[in-house]
Backbone bond lengths (Angstrom), bond angles and torsions (degrees), N, CA, C in turn:
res aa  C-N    CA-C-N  psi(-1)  N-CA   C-N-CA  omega(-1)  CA-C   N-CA-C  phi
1 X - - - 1.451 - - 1.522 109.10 -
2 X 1.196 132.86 133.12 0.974 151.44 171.47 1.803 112.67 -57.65
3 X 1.688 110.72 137.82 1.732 96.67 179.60 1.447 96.34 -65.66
4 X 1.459 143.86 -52.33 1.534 136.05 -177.16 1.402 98.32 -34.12
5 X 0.980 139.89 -34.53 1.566 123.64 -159.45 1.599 119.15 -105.04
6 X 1.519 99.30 3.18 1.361 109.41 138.09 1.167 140.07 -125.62
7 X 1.762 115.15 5.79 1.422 115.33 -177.83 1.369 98.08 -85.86
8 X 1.256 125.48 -20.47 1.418 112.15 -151.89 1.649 97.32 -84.85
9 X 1.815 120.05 -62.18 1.655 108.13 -176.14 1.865 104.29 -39.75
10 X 1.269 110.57 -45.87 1.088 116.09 167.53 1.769 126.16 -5.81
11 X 1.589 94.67 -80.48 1.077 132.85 153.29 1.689 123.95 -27.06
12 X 1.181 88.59 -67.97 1.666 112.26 175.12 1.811 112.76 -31.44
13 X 1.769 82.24 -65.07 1.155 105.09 174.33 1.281 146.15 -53.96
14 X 1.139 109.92 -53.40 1.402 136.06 140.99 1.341 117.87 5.37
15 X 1.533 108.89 -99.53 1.571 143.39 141.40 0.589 127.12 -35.50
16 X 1.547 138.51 -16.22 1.632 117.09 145.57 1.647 116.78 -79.57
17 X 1.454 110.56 -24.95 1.135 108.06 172.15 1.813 125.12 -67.05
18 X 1.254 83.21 -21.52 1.684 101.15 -172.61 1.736 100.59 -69.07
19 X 1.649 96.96 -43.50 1.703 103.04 179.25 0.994 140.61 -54.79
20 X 2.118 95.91 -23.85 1.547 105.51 156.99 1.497 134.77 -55.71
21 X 1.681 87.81 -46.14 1.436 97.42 -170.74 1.393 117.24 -67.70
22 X 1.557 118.76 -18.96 1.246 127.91 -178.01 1.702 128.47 -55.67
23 X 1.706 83.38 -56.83 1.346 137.23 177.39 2.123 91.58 -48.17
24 X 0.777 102.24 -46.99 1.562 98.20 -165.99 2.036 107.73 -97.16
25 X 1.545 118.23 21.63 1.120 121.20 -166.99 1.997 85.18 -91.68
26 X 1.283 137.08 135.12 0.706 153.91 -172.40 1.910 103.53 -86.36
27 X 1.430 104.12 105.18 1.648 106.72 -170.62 1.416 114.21 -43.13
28 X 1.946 111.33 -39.60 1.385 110.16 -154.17 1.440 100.66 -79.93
29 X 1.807 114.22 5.57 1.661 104.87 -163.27 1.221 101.17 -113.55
30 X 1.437 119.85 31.44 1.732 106.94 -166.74 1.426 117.00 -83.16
31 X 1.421 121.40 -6.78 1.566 128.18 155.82 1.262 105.80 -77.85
32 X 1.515 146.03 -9.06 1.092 131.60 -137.86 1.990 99.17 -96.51
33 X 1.155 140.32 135.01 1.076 133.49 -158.84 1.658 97.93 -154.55
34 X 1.620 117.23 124.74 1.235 117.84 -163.13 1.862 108.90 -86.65
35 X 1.253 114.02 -12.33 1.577 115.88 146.61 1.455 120.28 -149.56
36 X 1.552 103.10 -172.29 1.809 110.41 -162.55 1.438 114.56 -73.39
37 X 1.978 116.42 -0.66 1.556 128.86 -163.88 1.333 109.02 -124.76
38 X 1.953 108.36 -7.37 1.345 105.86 178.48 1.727 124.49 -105.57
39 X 0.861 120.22 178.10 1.883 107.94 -171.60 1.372 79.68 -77.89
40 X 1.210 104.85 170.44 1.698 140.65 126.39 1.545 127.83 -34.97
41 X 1.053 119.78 132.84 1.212 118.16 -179.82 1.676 120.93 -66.48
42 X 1.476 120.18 -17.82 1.516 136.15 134.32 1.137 111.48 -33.93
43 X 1.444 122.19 -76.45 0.914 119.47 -162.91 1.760 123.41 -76.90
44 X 1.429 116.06 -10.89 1.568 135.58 -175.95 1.690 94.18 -87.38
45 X 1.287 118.75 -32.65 1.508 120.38 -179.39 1.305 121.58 -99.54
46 X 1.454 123.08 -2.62 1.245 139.83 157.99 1.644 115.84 -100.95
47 X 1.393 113.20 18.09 1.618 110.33 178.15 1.695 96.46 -120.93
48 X 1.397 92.87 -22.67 2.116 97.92 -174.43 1.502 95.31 -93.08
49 X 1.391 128.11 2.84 1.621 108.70 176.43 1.506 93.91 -94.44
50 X 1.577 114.34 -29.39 1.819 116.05 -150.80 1.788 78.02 -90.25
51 X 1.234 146.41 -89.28 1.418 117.72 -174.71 1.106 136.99 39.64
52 X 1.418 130.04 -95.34 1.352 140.45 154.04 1.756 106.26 -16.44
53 X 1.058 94.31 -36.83 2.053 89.01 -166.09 1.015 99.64 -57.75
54 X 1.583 110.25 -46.97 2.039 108.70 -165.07 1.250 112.41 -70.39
55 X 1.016 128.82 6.26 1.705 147.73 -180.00 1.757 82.14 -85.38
56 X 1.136 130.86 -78.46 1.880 122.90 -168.44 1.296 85.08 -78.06
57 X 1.318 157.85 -98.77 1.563 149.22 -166.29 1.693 105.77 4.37
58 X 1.725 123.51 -69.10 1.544 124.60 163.97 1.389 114.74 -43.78
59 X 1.671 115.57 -71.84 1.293 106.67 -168.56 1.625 104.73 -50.51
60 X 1.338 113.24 -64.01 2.207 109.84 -172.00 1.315 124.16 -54.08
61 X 1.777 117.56 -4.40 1.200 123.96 169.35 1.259 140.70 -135.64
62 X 1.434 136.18 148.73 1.315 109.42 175.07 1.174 118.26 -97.18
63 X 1.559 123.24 4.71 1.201 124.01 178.22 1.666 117.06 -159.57
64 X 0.993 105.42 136.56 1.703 118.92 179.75 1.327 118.66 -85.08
65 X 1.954 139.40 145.40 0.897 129.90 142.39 1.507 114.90 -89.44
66 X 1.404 133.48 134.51 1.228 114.04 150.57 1.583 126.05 -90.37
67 X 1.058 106.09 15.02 1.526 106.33 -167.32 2.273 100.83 -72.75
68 X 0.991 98.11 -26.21 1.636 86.95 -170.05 1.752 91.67 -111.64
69 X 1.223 136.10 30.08 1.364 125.41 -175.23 1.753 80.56 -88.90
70 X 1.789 100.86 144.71 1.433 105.82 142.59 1.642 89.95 -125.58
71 X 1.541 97.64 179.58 1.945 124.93 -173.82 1.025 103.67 -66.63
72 X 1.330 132.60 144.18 1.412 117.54 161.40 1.519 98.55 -69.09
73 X 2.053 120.03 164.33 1.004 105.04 172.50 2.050 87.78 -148.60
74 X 1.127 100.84 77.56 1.630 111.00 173.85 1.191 117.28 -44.98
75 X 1.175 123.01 151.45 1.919 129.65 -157.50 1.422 104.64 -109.12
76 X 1.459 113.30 -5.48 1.748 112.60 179.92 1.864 105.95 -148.52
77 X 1.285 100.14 -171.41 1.764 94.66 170.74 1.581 87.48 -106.61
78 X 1.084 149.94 -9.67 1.513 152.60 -157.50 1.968 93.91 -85.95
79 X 1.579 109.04 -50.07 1.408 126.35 168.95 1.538 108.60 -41.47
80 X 1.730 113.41 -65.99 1.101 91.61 -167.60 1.563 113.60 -95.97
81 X 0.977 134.90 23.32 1.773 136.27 157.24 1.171 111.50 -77.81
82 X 1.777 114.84 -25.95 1.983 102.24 168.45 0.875 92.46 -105.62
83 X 1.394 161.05 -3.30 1.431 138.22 119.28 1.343 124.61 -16.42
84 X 1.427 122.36 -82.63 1.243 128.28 -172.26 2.073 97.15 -58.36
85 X 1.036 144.40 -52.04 1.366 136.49 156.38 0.781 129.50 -37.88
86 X 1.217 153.83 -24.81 1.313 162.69 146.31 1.663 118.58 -69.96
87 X 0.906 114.34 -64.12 1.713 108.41 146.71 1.621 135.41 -38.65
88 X 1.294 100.58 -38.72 1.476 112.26 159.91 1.378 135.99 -80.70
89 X 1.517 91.93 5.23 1.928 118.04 -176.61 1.485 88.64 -96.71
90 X 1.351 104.51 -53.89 1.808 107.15 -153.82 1.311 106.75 -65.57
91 X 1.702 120.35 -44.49 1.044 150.62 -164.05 2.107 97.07 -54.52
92 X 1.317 107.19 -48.44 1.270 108.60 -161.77 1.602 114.63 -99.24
93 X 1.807 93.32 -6.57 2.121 97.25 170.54 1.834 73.63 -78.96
94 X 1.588 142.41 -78.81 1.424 130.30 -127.94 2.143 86.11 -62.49
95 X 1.067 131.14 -25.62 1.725 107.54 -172.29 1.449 90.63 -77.96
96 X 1.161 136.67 -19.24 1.288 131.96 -176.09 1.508 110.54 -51.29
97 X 1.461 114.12 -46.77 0.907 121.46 174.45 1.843 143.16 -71.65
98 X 2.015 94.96 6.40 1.261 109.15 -151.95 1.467 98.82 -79.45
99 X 1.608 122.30 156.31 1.372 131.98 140.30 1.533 115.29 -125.60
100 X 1.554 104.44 179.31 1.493 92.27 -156.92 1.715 95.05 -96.50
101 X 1.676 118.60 25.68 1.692 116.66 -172.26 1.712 73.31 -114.78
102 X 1.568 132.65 -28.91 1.732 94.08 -147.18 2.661 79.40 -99.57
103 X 1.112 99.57 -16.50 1.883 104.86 169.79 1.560 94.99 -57.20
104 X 1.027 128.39 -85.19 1.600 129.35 168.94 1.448 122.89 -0.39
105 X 1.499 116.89 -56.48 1.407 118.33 149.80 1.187 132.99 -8.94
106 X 1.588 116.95 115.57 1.562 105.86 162.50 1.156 105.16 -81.20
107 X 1.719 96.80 157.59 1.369 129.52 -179.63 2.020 104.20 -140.33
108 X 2.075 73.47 135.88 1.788 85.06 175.28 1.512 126.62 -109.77
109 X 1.338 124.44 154.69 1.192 116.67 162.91 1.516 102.15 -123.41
110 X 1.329 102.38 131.86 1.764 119.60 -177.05 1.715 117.33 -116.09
111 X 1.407 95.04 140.74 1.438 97.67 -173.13 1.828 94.16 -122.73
112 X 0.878 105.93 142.23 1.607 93.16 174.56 1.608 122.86 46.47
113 X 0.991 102.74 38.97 1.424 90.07 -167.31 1.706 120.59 96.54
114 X 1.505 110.57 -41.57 1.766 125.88 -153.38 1.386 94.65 -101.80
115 X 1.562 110.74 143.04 1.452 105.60 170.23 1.032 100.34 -96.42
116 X 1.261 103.61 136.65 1.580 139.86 160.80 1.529 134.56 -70.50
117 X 1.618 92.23 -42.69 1.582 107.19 160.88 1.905 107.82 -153.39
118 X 1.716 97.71 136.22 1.041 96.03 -171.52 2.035 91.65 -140.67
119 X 1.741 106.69 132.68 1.161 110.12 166.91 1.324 122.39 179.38
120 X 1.319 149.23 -175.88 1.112 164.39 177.99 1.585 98.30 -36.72
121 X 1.477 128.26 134.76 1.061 129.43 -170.84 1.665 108.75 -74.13
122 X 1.497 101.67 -38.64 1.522 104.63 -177.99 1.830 111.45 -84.06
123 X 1.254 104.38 1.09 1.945 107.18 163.05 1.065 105.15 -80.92
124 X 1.327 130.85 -49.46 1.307 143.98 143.73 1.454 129.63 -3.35
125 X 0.828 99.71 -80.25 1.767 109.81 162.49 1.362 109.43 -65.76
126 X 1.369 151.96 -39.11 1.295 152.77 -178.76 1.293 101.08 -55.79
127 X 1.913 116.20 -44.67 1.522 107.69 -170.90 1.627 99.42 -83.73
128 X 1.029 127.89 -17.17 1.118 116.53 -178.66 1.805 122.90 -70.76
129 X 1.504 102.93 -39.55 1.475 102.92 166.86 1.766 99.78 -61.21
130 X 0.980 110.16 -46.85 1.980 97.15 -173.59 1.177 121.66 -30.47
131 X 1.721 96.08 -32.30 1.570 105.33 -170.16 1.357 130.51 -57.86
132 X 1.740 95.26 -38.70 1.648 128.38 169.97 1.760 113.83 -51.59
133 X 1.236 122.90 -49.43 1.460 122.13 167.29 1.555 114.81 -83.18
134 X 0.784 116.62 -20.52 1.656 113.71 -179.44 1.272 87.82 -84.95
135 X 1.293 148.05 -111.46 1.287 143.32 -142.77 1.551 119.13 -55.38
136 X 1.812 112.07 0.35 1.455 96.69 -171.82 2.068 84.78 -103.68
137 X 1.527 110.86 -14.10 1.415 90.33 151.34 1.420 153.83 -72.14
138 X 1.276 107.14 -15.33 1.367 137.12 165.21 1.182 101.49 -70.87
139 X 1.662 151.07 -39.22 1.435 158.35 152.58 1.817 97.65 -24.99
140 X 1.626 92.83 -63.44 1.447 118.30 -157.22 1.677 102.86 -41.69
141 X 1.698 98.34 -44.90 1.674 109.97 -157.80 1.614 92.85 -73.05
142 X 1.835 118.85 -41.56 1.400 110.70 -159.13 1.661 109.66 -76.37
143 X 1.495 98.96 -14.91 1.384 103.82 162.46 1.565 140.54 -50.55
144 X 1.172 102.24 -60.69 1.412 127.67 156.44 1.229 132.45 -58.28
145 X 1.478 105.72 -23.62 1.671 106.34 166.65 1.573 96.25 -84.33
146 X 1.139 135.90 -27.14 1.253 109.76 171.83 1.510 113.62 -102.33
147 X 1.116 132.06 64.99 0.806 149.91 -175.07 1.446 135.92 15.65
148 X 1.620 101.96 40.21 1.599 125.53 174.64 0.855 125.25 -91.86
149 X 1.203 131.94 149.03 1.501 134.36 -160.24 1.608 99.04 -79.62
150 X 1.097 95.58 157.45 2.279 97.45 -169.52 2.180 83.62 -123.20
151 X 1.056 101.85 115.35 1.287 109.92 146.22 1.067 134.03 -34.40
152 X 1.867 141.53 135.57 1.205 131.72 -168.79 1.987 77.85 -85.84
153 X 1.411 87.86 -174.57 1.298 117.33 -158.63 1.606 101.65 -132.60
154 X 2.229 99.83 -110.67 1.268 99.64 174.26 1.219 119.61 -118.08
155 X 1.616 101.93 35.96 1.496 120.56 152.97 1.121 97.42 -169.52
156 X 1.438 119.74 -172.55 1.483 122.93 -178.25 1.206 111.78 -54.97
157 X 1.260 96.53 -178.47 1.936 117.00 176.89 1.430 106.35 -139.89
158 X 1.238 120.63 146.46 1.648 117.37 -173.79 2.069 103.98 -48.55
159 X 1.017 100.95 -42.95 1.492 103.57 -174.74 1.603 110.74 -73.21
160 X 1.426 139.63 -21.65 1.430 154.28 -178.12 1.249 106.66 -124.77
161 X 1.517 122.51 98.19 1.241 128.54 168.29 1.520 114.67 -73.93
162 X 1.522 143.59 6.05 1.184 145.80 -153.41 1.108 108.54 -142.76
Protein backbone atom coordinates (compact mmCIF):
# COMPACT_ATOMS: atom_id res chain seq x y z
CA UNK A 1 0.00 0.00 0.00
CA UNK A 2 1.18 3.15 -0.82
CA UNK A 3 1.76 6.11 2.16
CA UNK A 4 -0.92 8.29 -0.23
CA UNK A 5 -3.31 5.61 0.36
CA UNK A 6 -3.33 6.15 3.80
CA UNK A 7 -2.48 9.70 4.45
CA UNK A 8 -5.08 10.95 2.48
CA UNK A 9 -8.64 9.13 4.21
CA UNK A 10 -6.40 10.07 6.89
CA UNK A 11 -6.52 13.43 5.90
CA UNK A 12 -10.10 13.36 5.03
CA UNK A 13 -10.66 12.60 8.33
CA UNK A 14 -8.86 14.70 10.12
CA UNK A 15 -10.53 17.84 8.67
CA UNK A 16 -13.70 17.09 8.96
CA UNK A 17 -13.21 16.50 12.41
CA UNK A 18 -11.22 19.61 12.74
CA UNK A 19 -14.46 21.36 11.03
CA UNK A 20 -16.31 20.45 13.96
CA UNK A 21 -14.24 21.87 16.29
CA UNK A 22 -14.01 25.01 14.31
CA UNK A 23 -17.54 25.25 13.64
CA UNK A 24 -18.22 25.57 17.44
CA UNK A 25 -15.37 28.47 18.13
CA UNK A 26 -17.64 31.20 19.38
CA UNK A 27 -17.13 34.46 16.84
CA UNK A 28 -17.48 37.04 19.74
CA UNK A 29 -14.47 35.07 21.56
CA UNK A 30 -11.80 35.15 18.98
CA UNK A 31 -9.42 37.32 21.26
CA UNK A 32 -10.52 35.32 24.01
CA UNK A 33 -7.37 33.29 25.34
CA UNK A 34 -7.53 31.13 28.58
CA UNK A 35 -3.90 32.48 29.70
CA UNK A 36 -1.11 35.26 29.18
CA UNK A 37 1.34 32.20 27.27
CA UNK A 38 -1.47 30.76 25.26
CA UNK A 39 -2.75 31.96 21.65
CA UNK A 40 -6.05 33.28 21.15
CA UNK A 41 -8.69 31.45 20.05
CA UNK A 42 -8.11 33.43 16.48
CA UNK A 43 -5.19 32.55 16.49
CA UNK A 44 -5.65 28.49 17.71
CA UNK A 45 -8.38 28.50 14.80
CA UNK A 46 -6.31 30.11 12.29
CA UNK A 47 -3.24 27.62 12.86
CA UNK A 48 -5.79 24.33 12.46
CA UNK A 49 -7.16 25.81 9.09
CA UNK A 50 -3.30 26.66 7.76
CA UNK A 51 -2.17 22.88 8.72
CA UNK A 52 -3.29 21.14 5.80
CA UNK A 53 -0.97 23.60 3.76
CA UNK A 54 2.24 22.01 5.19
CA UNK A 55 0.90 18.75 3.90
CA UNK A 56 1.61 20.48 -0.07
CA UNK A 57 4.44 22.93 1.54
CA UNK A 58 6.47 19.07 2.27
CA UNK A 59 5.37 17.38 -0.74
CA UNK A 60 6.40 20.95 -3.26
CA UNK A 61 9.53 21.31 -1.24
CA UNK A 62 12.55 20.12 0.04
CA UNK A 63 13.12 22.79 2.22
CA UNK A 64 11.48 25.55 4.31
CA UNK A 65 12.47 29.08 5.42
CA UNK A 66 11.00 30.16 8.56
CA UNK A 67 12.58 33.32 8.78
CA UNK A 68 9.69 35.41 6.85
CA UNK A 69 6.65 33.07 8.03
CA UNK A 70 4.02 35.14 9.95
CA UNK A 71 0.57 33.14 11.60
CA UNK A 72 -2.18 33.18 9.73
CA UNK A 73 -4.64 35.36 11.69
CA UNK A 74 -8.32 34.93 9.93
CA UNK A 75 -11.00 37.68 10.56
CA UNK A 76 -13.99 35.13 11.14
CA UNK A 77 -14.52 31.26 11.96
CA UNK A 78 -16.42 31.23 8.37
CA UNK A 79 -12.51 32.33 7.07
CA UNK A 80 -10.98 29.63 8.56
CA UNK A 81 -13.38 26.53 7.51
CA UNK A 82 -12.61 27.61 3.72
CA UNK A 83 -9.33 27.85 4.82
CA UNK A 84 -8.90 24.62 6.34
CA UNK A 85 -10.93 23.25 2.84
CA UNK A 86 -9.02 24.57 0.57
CA UNK A 87 -5.83 23.56 2.11
CA UNK A 88 -7.19 20.21 2.44
CA UNK A 89 -7.89 20.29 -1.44
CA UNK A 90 -4.29 21.33 -2.20
CA UNK A 91 -2.87 19.23 0.44
CA UNK A 92 -4.39 15.96 -1.17
CA UNK A 93 -3.71 16.88 -5.29
CA UNK A 94 0.45 17.29 -3.82
CA UNK A 95 -0.10 13.33 -1.93
CA UNK A 96 -1.60 12.61 -5.17
CA UNK A 97 1.48 12.89 -6.43
CA UNK A 98 3.38 10.75 -3.76
CA UNK A 99 5.86 7.74 -4.24
CA UNK A 100 7.61 5.99 -1.72
CA UNK A 101 11.42 7.17 -3.66
CA UNK A 102 10.28 11.04 -3.92
CA UNK A 103 8.53 10.45 0.59
CA UNK A 104 12.13 9.13 1.21
CA UNK A 105 13.43 12.57 0.55
CA UNK A 106 14.94 14.73 3.00
CA UNK A 107 13.27 17.65 3.97
CA UNK A 108 14.46 20.94 5.81
CA UNK A 109 13.26 23.41 8.08
CA UNK A 110 15.58 26.57 8.33
CA UNK A 111 15.80 29.26 10.69
CA UNK A 112 18.36 31.77 9.90
CA UNK A 113 19.97 30.09 7.60
CA UNK A 114 20.36 26.76 10.31
CA UNK A 115 18.25 23.81 10.15
CA UNK A 116 16.11 23.48 12.72
CA UNK A 117 14.47 20.39 11.55
CA UNK A 118 15.75 18.02 9.19
CA UNK A 119 14.20 14.44 8.07
CA UNK A 120 12.51 11.93 6.00
CA UNK A 121 9.82 13.60 3.99
CA UNK A 122 7.19 11.03 4.99
CA UNK A 123 8.24 11.66 9.07
CA UNK A 124 7.48 14.82 8.01
CA UNK A 125 4.14 14.55 7.05
CA UNK A 126 3.36 12.02 9.95
CA UNK A 127 4.30 14.99 12.34
CA UNK A 128 2.37 17.14 10.53
CA UNK A 129 -0.99 15.20 10.73
CA UNK A 130 -0.14 15.07 14.69
CA UNK A 131 -0.56 18.54 14.49
CA UNK A 132 -4.31 18.13 13.44
CA UNK A 133 -5.27 16.16 16.79
CA UNK A 134 -3.10 17.86 19.13
CA UNK A 135 -4.16 21.32 18.52
CA UNK A 136 -7.85 20.50 17.74
CA UNK A 137 -7.57 19.19 21.47
CA UNK A 138 -6.34 22.20 22.82
CA UNK A 139 -9.62 23.77 20.79
CA UNK A 140 -11.43 21.02 22.82
CA UNK A 141 -10.03 22.44 26.35
CA UNK A 142 -10.64 26.32 25.18
CA UNK A 143 -13.97 25.16 24.39
CA UNK A 144 -15.03 23.99 27.52
CA UNK A 145 -13.60 26.65 29.46
CA UNK A 146 -16.00 28.66 27.85
CA UNK A 147 -18.49 26.66 28.25
CA UNK A 148 -19.16 25.12 24.70
CA UNK A 149 -20.01 22.05 23.89
CA UNK A 150 -16.67 20.10 22.40
CA UNK A 151 -17.68 17.70 19.70
CA UNK A 152 -17.06 13.92 19.97
CA UNK A 153 -14.27 13.01 17.81
CA UNK A 154 -13.11 9.27 17.90
CA UNK A 155 -15.59 8.53 20.36
CA UNK A 156 -17.96 10.49 22.19
CA UNK A 157 -17.57 13.63 24.11
CA UNK A 158 -19.45 14.28 27.38
CA UNK A 159 -21.69 16.71 25.32
CA UNK A 160 -22.20 14.02 22.04
CA UNK A 161 -23.15 10.74 23.10
CA UNK A 162 -23.02 9.33 19.33
Amino acid sequence: MKFKEILIPELEEEVALTEKFLKRIPGDKLDWKPHTKSMTLRQLGSHLAEIPSWVSGTMETDEISMDDYKEPLDESVEVMVQKLRKNEKEAKASLQKEDSEYTEKEWRMLMGGKPIWVDKKYKVLRSVMNQLPHHRAQLGVYLRLLDQSVPATYGPSADEHS
